[in-house]
N, C-alpha and C positions, 0 to 999 in steps of 0.2 A: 255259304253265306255266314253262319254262324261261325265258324273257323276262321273266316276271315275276322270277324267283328271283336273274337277273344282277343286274336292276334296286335289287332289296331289295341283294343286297349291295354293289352300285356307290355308293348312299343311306349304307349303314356305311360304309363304309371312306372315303368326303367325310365323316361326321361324326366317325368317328375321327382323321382327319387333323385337323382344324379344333381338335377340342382339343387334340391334339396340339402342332398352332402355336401356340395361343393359351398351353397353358401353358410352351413353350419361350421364346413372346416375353416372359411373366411374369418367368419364371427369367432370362434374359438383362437384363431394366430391372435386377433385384436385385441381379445380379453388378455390375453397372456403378455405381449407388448406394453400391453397399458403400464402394470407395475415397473417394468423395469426402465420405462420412459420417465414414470414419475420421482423413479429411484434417479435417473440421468440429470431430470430436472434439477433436483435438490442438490446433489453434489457439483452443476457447475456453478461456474464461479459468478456470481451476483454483480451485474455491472454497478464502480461507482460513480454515484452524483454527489457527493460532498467530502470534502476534509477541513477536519477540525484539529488546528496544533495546539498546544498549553507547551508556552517556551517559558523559559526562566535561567536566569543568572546562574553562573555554576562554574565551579573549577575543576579539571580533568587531565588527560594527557592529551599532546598536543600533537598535531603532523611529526612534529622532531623526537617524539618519546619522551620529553619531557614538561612539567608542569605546565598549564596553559589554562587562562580566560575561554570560559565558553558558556555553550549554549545547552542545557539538559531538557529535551523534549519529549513530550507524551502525543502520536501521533493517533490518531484515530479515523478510520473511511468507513462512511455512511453507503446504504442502497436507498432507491427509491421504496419509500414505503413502510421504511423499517428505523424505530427509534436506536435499535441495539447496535453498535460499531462491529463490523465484518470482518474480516480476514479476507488478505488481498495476494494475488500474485500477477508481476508485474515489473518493470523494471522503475525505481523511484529516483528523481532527482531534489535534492534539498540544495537551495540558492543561498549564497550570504548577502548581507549588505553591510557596508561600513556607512557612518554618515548619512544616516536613513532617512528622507526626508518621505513624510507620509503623503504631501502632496504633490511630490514628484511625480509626473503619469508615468514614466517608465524608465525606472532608476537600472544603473549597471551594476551587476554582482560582482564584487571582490574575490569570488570563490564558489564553485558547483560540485558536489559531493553525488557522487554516482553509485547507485545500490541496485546490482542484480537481483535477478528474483529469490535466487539462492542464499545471496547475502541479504537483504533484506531482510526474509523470514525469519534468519538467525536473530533477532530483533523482535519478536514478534513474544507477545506474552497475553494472560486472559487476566483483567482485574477483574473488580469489581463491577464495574461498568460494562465488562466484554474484550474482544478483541482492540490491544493495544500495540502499539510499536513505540519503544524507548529506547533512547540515542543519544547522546555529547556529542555535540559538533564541535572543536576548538576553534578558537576565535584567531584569523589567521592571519591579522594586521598586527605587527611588532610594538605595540602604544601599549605605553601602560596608567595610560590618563583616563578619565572616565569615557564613554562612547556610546552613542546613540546607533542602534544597528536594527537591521531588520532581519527576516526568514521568510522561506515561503517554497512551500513543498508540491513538488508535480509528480503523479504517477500517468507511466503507460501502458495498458494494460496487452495482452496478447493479440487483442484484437486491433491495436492500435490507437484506441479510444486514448487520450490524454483530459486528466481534469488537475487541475490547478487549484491549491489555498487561496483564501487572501494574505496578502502581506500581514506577519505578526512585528511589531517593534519592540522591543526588547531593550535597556537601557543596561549600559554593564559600569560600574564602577572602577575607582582605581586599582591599581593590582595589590596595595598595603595594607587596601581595608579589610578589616576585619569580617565584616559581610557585604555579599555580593548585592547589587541594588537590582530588581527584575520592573521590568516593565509589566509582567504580569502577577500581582501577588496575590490574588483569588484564582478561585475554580480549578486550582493544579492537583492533582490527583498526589499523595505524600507517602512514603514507602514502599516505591517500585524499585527493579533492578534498570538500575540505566547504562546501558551498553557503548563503552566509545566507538568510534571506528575505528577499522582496521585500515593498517597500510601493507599487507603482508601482500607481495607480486607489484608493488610502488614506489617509485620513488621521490626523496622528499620536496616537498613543496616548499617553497619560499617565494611566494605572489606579491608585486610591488603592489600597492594598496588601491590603486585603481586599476589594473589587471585583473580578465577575468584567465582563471585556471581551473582544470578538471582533473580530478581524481575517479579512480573506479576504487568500488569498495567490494573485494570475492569474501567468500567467507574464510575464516580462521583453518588452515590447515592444523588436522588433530594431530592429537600430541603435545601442540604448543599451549 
């Protein structure tokens, strides 16, 4: 009887151990998860809920490689929750408009400028304020009288998610004058590098003025 009684509790106390390990080894996989979950967390990419442009007047090179009216922009995407501007990857569309009228509900673009996620980045710099994207769009109507134009920037992210600007207006002067006239002349951020597009894998664009056309923009093959 006694033999038997060791036995039964020798039987417990291996099957209480057993769980015992088993949920210590549980608890220990999860302690050890935890950090490299929280490491996962932090490096993916921050879904965005806003974008902020700062456009302005500006002369550059144009679709045709030469001298052109445009637009020099300071792009910046917000998250939920966070004052600081993110860094994004995503495929970005930037829209023109000729003839901008602000209370049009849904005006046609003259022009759609297409930014891989690869080209885009090339783009991408840290001011002051944080993660920025700076860019020359040319102005791609053939006028060289003054013009009321608009922009207005869409990303897509991997997940598919698309958020959209509001419309910025933007007022470009004659092509003689001395200085360009900006629809925006506060709040522009003053001594970045501003990057035109690229047309390298494109060819050239010549959009009658109410046509819309699409360019893709890849990055710069090195070397050039």
């Amino acid at each position: 009887m006694k033999t038997s009684l060791s036995l039964s509790a020798l039987v417990l106390v291996v099957s209480v151990s057993g769980c015992a390990s088993s949920s210590l080894l549980k608890t220990s996989t999860s302690m050890l998860a935890a950090p490299v979950n929280a490491v996962t967390n932090v490096w993916r990419d921050k879904p965005v809920a806003k974008i902020l442009c700062l456009w302005e007047a500006a002369e550059g090179q144009g679709l045709d490689e030469r001298p052109s009216r445009g637009f020099a922009g300071q792009i910046m995407f917000f998250t939920y929750g966070d004052a600081s501007p993110i860094k994004v990857n995503g495929k970005v569309r930037i829209f023109e408009y000729a003839d901008f009228d602000a209370d049009e509900v849904d005006p046609t673009p003259v022009h759609k400028f297409t930014f891989d996620a690869g080209a885009w980045s090339a783009h991408h710099t840290v001011s002051t304020v944080g993660h920025t994207y700076n860019v020359f769009l040319p102005y791609v109507v053939k006028t060289s009288g003054p013009a009321t134009c608009g922009l207005r920037v869409e990303i897509e992210t991997e997940d598919g998610r698309i958020v959209t600007s509001p419309y910025t207006e933007v007022k470009l002067s004659t092509r003689t004058s001395q200085k360009a006239a900006s629809g925006l002349t506060r709040n522009v951020i003053k001594n970045s590098s501003t990057k035109p597009v690229s047309q390298s894998n494109s060819q050239d664009s010549q959009p009658p003025t109410r046509k819309l056309e699409s360019m893709s923009i890849q990055l710069p093959k090195s070397g050039n």
